[in-house]
C-alpha positions in Angstrom: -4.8 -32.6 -39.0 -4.4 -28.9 -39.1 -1.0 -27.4 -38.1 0.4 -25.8 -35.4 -0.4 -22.2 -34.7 2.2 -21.8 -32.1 5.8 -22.5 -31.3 7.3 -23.8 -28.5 11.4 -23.7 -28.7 13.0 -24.7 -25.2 16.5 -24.0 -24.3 17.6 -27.4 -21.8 20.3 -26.4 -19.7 19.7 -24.6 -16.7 16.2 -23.7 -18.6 14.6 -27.0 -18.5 16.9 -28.9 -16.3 18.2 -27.8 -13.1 21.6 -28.3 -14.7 24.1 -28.4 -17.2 23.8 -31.4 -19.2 27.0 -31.0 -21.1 29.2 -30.0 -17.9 27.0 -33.0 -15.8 27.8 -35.4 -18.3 31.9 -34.6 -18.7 31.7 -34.5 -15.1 30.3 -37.7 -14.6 32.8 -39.3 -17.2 35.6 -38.0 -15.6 34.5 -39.2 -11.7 34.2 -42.6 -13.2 37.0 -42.9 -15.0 36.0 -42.7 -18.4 37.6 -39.6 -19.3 41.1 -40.3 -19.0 43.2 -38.7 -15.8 40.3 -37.4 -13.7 41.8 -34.4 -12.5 42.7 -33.2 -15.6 39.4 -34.0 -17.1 37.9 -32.0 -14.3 40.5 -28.8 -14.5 39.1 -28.8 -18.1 35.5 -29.0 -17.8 35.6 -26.1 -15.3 37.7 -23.9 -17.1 34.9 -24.2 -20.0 32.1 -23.9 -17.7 33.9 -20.3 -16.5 34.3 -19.3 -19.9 31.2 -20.3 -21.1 29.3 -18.2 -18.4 31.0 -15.2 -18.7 30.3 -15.7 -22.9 34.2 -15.6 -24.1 33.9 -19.2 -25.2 33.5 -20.5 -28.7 31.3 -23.8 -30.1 34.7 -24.7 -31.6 36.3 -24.0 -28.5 34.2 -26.4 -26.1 34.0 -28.7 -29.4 37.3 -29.9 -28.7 36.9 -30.9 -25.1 33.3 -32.0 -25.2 33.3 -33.8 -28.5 36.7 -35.6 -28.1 35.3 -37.8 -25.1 32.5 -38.9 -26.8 36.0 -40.2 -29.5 37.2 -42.1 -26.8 34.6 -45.2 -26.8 32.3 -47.1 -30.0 28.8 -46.1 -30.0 27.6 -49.4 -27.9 29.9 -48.6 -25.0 29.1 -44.9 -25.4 25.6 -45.8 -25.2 25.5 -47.9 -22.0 27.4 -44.7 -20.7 24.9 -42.7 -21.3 21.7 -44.6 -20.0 23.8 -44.7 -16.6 24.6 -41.3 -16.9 20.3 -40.8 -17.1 19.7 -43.1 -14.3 22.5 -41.5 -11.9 22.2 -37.7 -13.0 19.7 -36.9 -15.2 16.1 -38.3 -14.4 16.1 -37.2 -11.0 16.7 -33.9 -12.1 14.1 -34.2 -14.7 11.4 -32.1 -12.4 7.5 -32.0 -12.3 7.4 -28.1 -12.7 9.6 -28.5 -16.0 7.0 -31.5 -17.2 4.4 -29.6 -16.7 5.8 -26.8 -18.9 6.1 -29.0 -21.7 3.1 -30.7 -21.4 1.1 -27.5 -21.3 2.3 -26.6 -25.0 2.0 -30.2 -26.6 -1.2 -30.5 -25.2 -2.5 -27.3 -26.9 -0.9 -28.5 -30.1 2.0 -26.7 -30.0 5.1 -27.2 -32.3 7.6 -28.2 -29.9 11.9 -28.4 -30.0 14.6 -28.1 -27.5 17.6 -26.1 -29.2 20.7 -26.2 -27.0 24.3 -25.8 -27.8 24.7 -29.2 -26.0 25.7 -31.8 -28.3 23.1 -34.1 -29.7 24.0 -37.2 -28.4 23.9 -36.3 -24.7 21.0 -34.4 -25.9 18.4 -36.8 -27.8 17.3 -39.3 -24.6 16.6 -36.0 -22.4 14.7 -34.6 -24.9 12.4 -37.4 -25.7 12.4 -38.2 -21.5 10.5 -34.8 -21.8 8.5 -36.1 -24.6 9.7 -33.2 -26.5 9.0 -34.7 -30.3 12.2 -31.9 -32.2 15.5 -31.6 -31.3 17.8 -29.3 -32.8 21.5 -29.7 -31.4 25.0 -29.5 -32.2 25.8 -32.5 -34.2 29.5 -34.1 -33.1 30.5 -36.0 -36.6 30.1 -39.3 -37.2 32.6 -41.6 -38.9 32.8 -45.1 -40.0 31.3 -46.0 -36.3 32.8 -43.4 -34.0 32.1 -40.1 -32.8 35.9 -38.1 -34.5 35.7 -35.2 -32.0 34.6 -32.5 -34.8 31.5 -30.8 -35.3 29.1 -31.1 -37.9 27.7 -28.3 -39.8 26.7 -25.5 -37.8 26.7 -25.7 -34.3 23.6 -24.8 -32.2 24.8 -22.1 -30.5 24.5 -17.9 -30.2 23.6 -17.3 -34.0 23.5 -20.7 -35.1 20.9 -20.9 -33.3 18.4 -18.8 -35.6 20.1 -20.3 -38.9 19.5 -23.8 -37.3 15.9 -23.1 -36.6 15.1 -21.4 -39.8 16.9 -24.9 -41.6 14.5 -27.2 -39.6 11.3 -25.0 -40.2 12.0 -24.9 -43.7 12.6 -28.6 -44.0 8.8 -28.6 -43.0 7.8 -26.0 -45.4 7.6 -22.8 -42.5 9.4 -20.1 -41.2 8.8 -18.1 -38.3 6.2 -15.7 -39.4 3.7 -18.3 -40.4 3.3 -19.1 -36.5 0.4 -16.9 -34.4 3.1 -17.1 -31.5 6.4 -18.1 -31.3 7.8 -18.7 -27.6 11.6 -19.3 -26.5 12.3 -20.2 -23.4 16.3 -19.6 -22.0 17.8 -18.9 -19.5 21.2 -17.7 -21.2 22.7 -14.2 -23.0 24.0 -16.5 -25.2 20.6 -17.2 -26.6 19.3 -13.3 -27.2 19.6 -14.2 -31.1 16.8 -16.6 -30.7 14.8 -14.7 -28.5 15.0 -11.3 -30.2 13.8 -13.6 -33.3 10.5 -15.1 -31.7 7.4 -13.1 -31.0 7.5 -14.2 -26.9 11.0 -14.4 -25.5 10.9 -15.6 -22.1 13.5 -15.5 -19.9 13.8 -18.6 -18.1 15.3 -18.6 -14.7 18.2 -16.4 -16.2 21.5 -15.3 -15.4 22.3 -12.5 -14.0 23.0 -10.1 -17.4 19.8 -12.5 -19.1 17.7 -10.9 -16.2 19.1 -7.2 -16.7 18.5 -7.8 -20.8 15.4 -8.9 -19.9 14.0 -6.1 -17.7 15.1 -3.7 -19.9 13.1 -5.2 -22.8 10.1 -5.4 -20.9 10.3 -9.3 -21.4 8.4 -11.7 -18.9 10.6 -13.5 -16.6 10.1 -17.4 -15.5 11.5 -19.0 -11.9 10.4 -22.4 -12.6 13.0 -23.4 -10.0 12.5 -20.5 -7.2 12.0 -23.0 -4.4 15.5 -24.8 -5.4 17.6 -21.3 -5.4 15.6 -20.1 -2.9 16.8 -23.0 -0.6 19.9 -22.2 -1.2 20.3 -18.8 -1.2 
């Protein structure tokens, strides 16, 4: 088996999915329930999702809110949550244009990974319903059973990003230059780090300052979900 010439790093939220896992699946806690007093659970989430989008919030910041609702349940009831949460919200948001993204670089042998800020529990089952064989997350910590609301190591997010890619490809004896191509795919400013640090940085239905950066860099930019945001527009 020869290795992989290429590399294939995909960014999930609004890049790969139509949506924001992380705010999807906080939102979903809080509408049934699970979250403690809805409202305020809600008021919370969108206050991150404001600061998060106009790039003022930290990985410690959202840390606190995201990771302390995974503290709120054991694993087993944390993980019936979350198949619901797949069946309800995220498989039928999982889209054909997005699978056939992914399948196009694992079927030409690319080295594959989705590297989002999201945490990786919320993260794992949506990468492998992809089929998506790497995952490198932001890793809530994990104590005697439960989920204690902190953050492990370094969070996937901004410049974490490169370190954290770096740490997995040396754990399998590469780096970045041994690759013919390396791609990123994002959709986020957030994630510039990462693409300035792969050969092919694609901008991935970005946001509004992603497509501005783009255009002045000469980058290529990817609407894998015109038809949705054209419908809406």
């Amino acid at each position: 088996m020869t290795a992989a010439t290429r590399l294939a790093l995909f960014d999930l939220d609004h890049t790969l999915l139509p949506m924001d896992s992380d705010y999807q699946w906080a939102d979903w806690l809080a509408r049934t329930g699970r979250a403690g007093d809805p409202q305020e659970a809600q008021r919370r989430n969108n206050e991150l999702m404001e600061r998060y989008n106009a790039g003022n919030l930290t990985a410690e910041q959202a840390a606190e809110f995201m990771l302390g609702l995974l503290a709120r349940a054991d694993s087993a009831t944390l993980a019936e949550w979350h198949e619901q949460f797949m069946h309800e919200v995220v498989r039928p948001n999982i889209l054909p244009v997005a699978q056939e993204l992914v399948q196009r670089h694992l079927e030409q042998g690319d080295l594959c990974a989705v590297v989002t800020a999201t945490n990786e529990f919320v993260t794992a089952p949506i990468a492998r319903a992809f089929g998506i064989p790497h995952l490198i997350a932001t890793v809530p910590e994990y104590r005697n059973g439960r989920y204690t609301g902190a953050i492990q190591g370094i969070p996937s997010f901004k410049e974490g990003k490169v370190v954290r890619v770096q740490n997995w490809l040396s754990s399998l004896n590469l780096a970045l230059d041994d690759f013919e191509q390396s791609r990123f795919y994002s959709d986020s400013p957030n994630d510039i780090p990462l693409m300035e640090a792969v050969t092919h940085p694609v901008a991935t239905n970005p946001s509004p300052s992603l497509r501005r950066f783009a255009q002045e860099k000469g980058w290529p930019i990817l609407e894998i979900f015109k038809d949705m945001q054209d419908a809406k527009s």
